[in-house]
N, C-alpha and C positions, 0 to 999 in steps of 0.2 A: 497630244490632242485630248483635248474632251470625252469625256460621255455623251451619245446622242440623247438630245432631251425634247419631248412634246412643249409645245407654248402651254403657258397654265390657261390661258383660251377654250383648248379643248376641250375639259373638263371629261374625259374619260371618253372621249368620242373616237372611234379608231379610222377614221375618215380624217386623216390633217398630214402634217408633213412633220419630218422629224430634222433639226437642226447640230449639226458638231459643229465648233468651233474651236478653232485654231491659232498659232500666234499670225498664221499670215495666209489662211485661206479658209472658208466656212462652206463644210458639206451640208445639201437637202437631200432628202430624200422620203418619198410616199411610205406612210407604215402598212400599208396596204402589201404594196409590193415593193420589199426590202432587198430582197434578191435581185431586183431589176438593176442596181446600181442608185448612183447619186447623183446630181448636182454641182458642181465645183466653183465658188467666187472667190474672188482676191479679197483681203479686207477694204479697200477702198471701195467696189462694185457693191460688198453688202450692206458696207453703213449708208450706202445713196441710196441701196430700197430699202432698209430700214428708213432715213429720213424722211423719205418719198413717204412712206406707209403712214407716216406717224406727223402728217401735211408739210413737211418743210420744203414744199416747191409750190405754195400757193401762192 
């Protein structure tokens, strides 16, 4: 797997969510609170909120 990385969005902001990806599932997780655990989607579940986010359901 990946290195967890910030979206380049945040711009140094420590309030955002931190993204790993995978060949076949994509951890989130708060940089706030990293010790809390993560998030877990399949690749299918992420690239449909990815599209979603990025309008491909309007």
């Amino acid at each position: 797997m990946n290195e967890w990385r910030k979206s380049s969005y945040s711009q140094g902001e420590t309030s955002c969510v931190e993204v790993k990806e995978g060949s076949h599932s994509v951890l989130v997780r708060d940089t706030q609170n990293r010790d809390l655990g993560h998030l877990s989607f399949n690749a299918s579940e992420w690239a449909s909120f990815v599209r979603d986010l990025k309008g491909g359901d309007q």
